[in-house]
Phi, psi and omega in degrees: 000319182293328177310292179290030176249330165268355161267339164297311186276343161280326143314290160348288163034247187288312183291336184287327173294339146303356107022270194257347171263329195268330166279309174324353207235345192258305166308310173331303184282334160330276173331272187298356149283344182260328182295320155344288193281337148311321136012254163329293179295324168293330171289313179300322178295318169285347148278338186276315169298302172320300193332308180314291212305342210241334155291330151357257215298213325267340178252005157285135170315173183313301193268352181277321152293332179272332190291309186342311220282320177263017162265332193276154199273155182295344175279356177328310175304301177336308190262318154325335164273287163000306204277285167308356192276307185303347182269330180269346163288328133322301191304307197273339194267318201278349205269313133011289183259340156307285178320297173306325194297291164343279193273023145283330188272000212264161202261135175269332141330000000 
């Protein structure tokens, strides 16, 4: 009889602990799929924005690239990503923790 009380209640459990891991495992893969795809996108963006920046001089006439050329510093693409990279990172982070904030308050249960 005791026998059969303790295999009951480890079933009991088992199931509640399977439960209680597959949604946490499900919100868990949530999360890091959406913080993923910001990411992602924030990164595509910032090849594209380089891209502009370093096609820029190549599609100006001649002499409107050379006055270009000696007001603009040769790093310019360089501090223009530097500058967005830091921006998108401040950005992925407040997005970050929005989210984690999000699936705290969400019912866990």
């Amino acid at each position: 009889m005791i026998r059969w009380i303790g295999v009951l209640l480890v079933k009991i459990l088992d199931w509640i602990l399977s439960k209680f891991a597959g949604r946490l495992a499900g919100r868990l893969a949530t999360s890091l799929g959406w913080i993923t795809f910001y990411i992602a996108m924030l990164a595509a963006l910032a090849g594209v924005i380089a891209a502009l920046v370093a096609g820029l001089s190549t599609t100006l006439p001649s002499d409107l690239a050379r006055g270009l050329a000696l007001v603009k510093p040769r790093n310019l693409e360089v501090c223009i990503s530097a500058i967005y990279s830091t921006k998108v990172a401040l950005w992925v982070f407040r997005q970050k923790k929005q989210i984690l904030e999000w699936e705290q308050m969400r019912s866990f249960v």
